[in-house]
C-alpha positions as YAML, in Angstrom:
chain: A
units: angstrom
residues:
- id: 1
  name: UNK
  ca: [-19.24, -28.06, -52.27]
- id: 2
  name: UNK
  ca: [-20.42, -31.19, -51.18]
- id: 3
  name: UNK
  ca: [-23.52, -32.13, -49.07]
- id: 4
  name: UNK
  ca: [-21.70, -33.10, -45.84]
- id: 5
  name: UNK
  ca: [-19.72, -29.58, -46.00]
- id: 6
  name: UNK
  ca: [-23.12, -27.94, -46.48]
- id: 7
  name: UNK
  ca: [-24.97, -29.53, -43.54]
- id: 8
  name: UNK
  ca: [-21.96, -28.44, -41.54]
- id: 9
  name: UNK
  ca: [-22.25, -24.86, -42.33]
- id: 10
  name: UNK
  ca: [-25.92, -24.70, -42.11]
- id: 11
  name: UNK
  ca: [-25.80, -26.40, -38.63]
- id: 12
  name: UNK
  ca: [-23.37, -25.36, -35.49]
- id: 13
  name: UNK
  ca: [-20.06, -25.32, -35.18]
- id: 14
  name: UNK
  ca: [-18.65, -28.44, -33.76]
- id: 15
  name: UNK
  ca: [-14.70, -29.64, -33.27]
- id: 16
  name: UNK
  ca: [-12.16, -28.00, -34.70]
- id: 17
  name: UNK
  ca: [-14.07, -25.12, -35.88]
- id: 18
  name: UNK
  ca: [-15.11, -23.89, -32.69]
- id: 19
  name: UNK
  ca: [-12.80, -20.87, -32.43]
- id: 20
  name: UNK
  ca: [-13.78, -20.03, -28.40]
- id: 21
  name: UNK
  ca: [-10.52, -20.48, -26.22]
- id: 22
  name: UNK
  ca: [-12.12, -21.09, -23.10]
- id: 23
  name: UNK
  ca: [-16.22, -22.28, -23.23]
- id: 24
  name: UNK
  ca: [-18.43, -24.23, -20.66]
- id: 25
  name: UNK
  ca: [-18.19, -27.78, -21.34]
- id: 26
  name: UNK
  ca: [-21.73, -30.23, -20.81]
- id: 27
  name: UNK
  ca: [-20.70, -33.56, -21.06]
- id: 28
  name: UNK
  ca: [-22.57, -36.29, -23.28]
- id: 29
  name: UNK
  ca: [-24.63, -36.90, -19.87]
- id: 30
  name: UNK
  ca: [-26.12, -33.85, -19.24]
- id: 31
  name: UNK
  ca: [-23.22, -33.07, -16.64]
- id: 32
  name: UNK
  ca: [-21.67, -30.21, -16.27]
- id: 33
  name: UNK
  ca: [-17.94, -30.61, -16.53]
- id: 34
  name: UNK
  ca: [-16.97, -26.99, -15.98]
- id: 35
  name: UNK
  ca: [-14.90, -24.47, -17.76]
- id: 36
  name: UNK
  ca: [-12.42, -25.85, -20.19]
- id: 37
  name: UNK
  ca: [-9.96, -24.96, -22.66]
- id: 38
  name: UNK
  ca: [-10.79, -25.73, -26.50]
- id: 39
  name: UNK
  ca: [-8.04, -28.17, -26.58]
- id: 40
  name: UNK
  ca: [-9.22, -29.91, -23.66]
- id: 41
  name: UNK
  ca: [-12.53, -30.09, -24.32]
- id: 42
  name: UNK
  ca: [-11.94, -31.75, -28.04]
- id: 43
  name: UNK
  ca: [-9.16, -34.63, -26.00]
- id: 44
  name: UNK
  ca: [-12.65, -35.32, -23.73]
- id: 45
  name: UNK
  ca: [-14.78, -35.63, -26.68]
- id: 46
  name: UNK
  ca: [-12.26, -37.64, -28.73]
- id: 47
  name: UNK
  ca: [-11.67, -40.09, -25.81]
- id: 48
  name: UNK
  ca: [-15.91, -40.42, -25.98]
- id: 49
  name: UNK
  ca: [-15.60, -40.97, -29.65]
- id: 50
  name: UNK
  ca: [-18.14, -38.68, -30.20]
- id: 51
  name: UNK
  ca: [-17.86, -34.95, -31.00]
- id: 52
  name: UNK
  ca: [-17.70, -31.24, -29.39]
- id: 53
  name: UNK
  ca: [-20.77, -29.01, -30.56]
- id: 54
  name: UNK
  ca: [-21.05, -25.52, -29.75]
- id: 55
  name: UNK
  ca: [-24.57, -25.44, -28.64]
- id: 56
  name: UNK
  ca: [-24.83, -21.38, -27.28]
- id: 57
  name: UNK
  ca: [-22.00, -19.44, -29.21]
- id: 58
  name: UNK
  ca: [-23.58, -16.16, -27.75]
- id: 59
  name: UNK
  ca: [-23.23, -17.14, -24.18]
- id: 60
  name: UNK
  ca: [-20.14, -15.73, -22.03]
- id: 61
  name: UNK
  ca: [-18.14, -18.67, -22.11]
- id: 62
  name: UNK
  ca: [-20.30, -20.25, -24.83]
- id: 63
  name: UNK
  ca: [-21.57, -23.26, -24.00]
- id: 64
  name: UNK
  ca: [-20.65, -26.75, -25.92]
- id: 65
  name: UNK
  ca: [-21.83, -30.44, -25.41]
- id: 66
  name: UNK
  ca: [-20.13, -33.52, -26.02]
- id: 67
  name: UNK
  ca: [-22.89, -35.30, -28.22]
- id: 68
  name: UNK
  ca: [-22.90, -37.54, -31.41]
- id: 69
  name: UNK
  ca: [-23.55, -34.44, -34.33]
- id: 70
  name: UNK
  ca: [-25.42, -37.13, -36.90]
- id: 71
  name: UNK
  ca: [-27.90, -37.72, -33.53]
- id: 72
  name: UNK
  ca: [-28.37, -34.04, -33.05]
- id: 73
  name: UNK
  ca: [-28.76, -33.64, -37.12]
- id: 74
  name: UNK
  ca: [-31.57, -36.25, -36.20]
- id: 75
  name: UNK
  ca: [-33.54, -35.22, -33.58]
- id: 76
  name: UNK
  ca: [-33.30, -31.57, -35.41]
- id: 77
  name: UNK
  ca: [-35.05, -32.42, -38.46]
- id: 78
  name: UNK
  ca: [-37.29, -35.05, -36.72]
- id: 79
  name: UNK
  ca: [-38.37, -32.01, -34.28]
- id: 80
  name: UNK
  ca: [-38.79, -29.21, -36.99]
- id: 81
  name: UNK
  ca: [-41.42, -32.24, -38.77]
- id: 82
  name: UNK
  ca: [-43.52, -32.66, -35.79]
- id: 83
  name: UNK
  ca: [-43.54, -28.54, -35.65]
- id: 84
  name: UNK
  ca: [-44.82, -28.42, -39.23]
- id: 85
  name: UNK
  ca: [-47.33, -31.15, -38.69]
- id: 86
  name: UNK
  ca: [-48.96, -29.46, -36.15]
- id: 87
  name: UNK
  ca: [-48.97, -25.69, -37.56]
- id: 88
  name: UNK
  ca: [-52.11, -24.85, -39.89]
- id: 89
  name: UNK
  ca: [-50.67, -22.26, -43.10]
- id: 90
  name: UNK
  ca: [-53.03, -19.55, -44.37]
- id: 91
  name: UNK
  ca: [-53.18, -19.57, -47.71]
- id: 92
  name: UNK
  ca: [-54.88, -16.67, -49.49]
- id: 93
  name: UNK
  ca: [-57.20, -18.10, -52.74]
- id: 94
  name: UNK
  ca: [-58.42, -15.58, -55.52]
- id: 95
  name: UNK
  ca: [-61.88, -15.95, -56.84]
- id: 96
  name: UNK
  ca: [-62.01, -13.33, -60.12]
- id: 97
  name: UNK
  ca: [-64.64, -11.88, -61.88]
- id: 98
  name: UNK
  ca: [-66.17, -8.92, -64.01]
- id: 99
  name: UNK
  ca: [-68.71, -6.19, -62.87]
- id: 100
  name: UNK
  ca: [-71.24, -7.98, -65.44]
- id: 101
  name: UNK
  ca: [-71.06, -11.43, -63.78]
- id: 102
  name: UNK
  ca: [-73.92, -13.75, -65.12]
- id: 103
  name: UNK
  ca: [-75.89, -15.31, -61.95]
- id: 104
  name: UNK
  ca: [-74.62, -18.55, -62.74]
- id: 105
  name: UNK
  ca: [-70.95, -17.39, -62.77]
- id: 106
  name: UNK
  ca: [-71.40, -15.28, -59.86]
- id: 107
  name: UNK
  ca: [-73.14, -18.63, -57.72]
- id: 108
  name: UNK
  ca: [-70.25, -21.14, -59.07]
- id: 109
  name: UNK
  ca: [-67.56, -18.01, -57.80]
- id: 110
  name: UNK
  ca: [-69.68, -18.21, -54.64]
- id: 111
  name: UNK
  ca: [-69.40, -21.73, -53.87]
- id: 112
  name: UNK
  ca: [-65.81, -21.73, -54.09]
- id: 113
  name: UNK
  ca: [-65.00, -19.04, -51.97]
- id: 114
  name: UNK
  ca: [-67.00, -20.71, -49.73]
- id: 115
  name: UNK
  ca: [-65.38, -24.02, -49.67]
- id: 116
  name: UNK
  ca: [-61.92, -21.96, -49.04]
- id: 117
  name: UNK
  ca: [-63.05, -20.10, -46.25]
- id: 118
  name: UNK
  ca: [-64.29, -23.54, -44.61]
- id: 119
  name: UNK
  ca: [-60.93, -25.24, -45.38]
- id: 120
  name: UNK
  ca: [-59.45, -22.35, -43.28]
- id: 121
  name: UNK
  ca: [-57.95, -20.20, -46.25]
- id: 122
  name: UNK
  ca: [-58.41, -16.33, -46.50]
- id: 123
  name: UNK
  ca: [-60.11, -15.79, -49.91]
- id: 124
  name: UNK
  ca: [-59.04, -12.43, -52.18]
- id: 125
  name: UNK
  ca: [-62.61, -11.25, -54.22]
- id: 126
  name: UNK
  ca: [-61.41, -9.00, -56.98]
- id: 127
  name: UNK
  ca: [-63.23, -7.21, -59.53]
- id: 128
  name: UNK
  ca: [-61.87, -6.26, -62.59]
- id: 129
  name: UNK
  ca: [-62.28, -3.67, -64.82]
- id: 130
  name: UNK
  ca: [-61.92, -3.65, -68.73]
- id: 131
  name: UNK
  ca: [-62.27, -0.66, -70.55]
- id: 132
  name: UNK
  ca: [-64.98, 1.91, -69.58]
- id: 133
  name: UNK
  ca: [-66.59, -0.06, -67.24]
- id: 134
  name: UNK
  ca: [-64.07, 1.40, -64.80]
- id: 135
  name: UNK
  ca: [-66.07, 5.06, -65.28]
- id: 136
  name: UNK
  ca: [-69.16, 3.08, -62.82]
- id: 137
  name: UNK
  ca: [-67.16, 1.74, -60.00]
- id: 138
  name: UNK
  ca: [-70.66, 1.31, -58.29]
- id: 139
  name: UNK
  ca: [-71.90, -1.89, -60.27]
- id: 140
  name: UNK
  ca: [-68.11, -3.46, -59.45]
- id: 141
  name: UNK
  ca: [-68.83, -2.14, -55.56]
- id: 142
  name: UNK
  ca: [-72.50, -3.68, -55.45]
- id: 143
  name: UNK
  ca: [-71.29, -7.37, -56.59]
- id: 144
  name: UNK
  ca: [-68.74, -7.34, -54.09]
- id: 145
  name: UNK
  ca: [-70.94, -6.21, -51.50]
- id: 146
  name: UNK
  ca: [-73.34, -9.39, -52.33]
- id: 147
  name: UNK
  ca: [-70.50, -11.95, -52.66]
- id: 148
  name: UNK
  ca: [-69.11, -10.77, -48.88]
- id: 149
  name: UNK
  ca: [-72.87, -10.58, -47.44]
- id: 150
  name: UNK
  ca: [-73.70, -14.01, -49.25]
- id: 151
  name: UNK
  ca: [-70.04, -15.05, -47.11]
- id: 152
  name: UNK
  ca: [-70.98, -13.31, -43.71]
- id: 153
  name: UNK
  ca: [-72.17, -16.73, -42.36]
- id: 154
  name: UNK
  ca: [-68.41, -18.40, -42.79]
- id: 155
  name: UNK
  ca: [-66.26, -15.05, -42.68]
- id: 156
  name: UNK
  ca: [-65.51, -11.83, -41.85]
- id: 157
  name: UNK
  ca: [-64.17, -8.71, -43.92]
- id: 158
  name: UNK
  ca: [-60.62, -8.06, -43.18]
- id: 159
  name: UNK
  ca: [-59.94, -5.31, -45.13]
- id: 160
  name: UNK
  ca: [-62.38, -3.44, -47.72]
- id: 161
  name: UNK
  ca: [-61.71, -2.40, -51.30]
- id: 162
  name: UNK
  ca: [-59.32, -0.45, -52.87]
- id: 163
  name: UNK
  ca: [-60.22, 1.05, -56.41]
- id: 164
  name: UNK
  ca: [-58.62, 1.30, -59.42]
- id: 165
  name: UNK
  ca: [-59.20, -1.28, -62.92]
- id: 166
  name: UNK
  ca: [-59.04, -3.83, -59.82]
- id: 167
  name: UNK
  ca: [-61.08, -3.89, -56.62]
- id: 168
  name: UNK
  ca: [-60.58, -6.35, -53.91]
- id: 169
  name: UNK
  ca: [-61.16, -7.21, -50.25]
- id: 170
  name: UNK
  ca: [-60.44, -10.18, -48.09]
- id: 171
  name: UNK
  ca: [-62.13, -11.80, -46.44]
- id: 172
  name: UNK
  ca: [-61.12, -14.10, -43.53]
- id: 173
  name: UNK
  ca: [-62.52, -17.29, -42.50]
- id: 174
  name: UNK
  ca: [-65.28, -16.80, -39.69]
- id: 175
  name: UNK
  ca: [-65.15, -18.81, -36.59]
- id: 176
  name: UNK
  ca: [-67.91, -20.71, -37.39]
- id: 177
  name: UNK
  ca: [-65.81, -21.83, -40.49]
- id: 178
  name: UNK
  ca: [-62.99, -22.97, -38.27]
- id: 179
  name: UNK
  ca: [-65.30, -24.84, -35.65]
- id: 180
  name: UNK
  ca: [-66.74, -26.74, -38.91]
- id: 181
  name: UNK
  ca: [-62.80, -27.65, -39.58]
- id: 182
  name: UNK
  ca: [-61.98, -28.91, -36.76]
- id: 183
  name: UNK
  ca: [-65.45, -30.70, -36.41]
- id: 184
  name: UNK
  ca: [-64.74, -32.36, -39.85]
- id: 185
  name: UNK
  ca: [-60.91, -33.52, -38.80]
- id: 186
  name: UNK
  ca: [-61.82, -34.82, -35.52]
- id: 187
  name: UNK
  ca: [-64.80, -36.35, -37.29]
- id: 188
  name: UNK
  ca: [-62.27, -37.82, -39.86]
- id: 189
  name: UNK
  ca: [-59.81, -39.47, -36.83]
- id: 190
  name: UNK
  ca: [-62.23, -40.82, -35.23]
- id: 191
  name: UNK
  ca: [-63.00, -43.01, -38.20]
- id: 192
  name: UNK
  ca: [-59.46, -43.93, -38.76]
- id: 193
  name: UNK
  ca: [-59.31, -45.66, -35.42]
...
């Protein structure tokens, strides 16, 4: 299948694959030309040049405009990239380690979750468990407990640990956290101009 037959299926129905017998025609004005037959409605938009797009199949008629598809194509995509400009994604970052984390380790583990939460991210902190360390769940418990207290001042605990040869919470970024973001990319813009 080719790309042009793939954008077609992926998009709305337009011409001759319309299959409504009677629909509610706009014309490429924003007028309302009425109800129409299909076969009238495709001799307006062929005497436009331009084509017949069903924009509201669920409607009773549906409802199609007389519009240029490849402009509608355009101002789609062009719409859907200024949406995902301006939405933020969560990402959730893991930061691993063992119950017998050296202070050094645990300090460098520390430092990045804390430069995720600030970036906005949700951070996973998961303990693992080799062996028989899993018989003293407590040390595993009590390094947790420090890395989300050391945290508290950039985020909050969204849900606490569940037990097994792995423990984990996450934890959230704070709203302090997020105030520092958007401090730091307003801070950033107004440099640019």
């Amino acid at each position: 299948m080719d790309r042009k037959a793939e954008l077609k299926k992926a998009g709305p129905k337009m011409n001759h694959e319309i299959r409504a017998v009677r629909m509610r025609v706009v014309g490429s004005d924003g007028s309302q030309l009425g109800l129409m037959s299909r076969e009238d409605a495709l001799e307006r938009a062929r005497q436009e040049g331009l084509d017949l797009v069903e924009i509201a199949p669920n409607a009773v008629p549906p409802v199609c405009k007389i519009i240029d598809y490849g402009k509608l194509r355009y101002e789609q995509t062009k719409r859907d990239k200024e949406n995902r400009k301006t939405q933020h994604q969560i990402k959730v970052k893991e930061v691993k380690f063992k119950p017998t984390i050296d202070e050094h380790d645990f300090q460098f583990k520390l430092k990045r979750a804390r430069e995720f939460l600030e970036k906005g991210n949700k951070v996973r902190v998961t303990c693992m468990f080799r062996g028989r360390e899993v018989v003293h769940p407590q040390v595993g418990q009590k390094v947790i407990n420090r890395m989300c207290e050391s945290l508290e001042d950039v985020g909050t605990l969204e849900s606490s640990g569940k037990m097994g040869r792995i423990m984990h919470v996450i934890i959230a970024p704070g709203a302090k956290a997020i105030n520092k973001k958007t401090k730091g990319e307003n801070h950033a813009q107004s440099e640019n101009k």
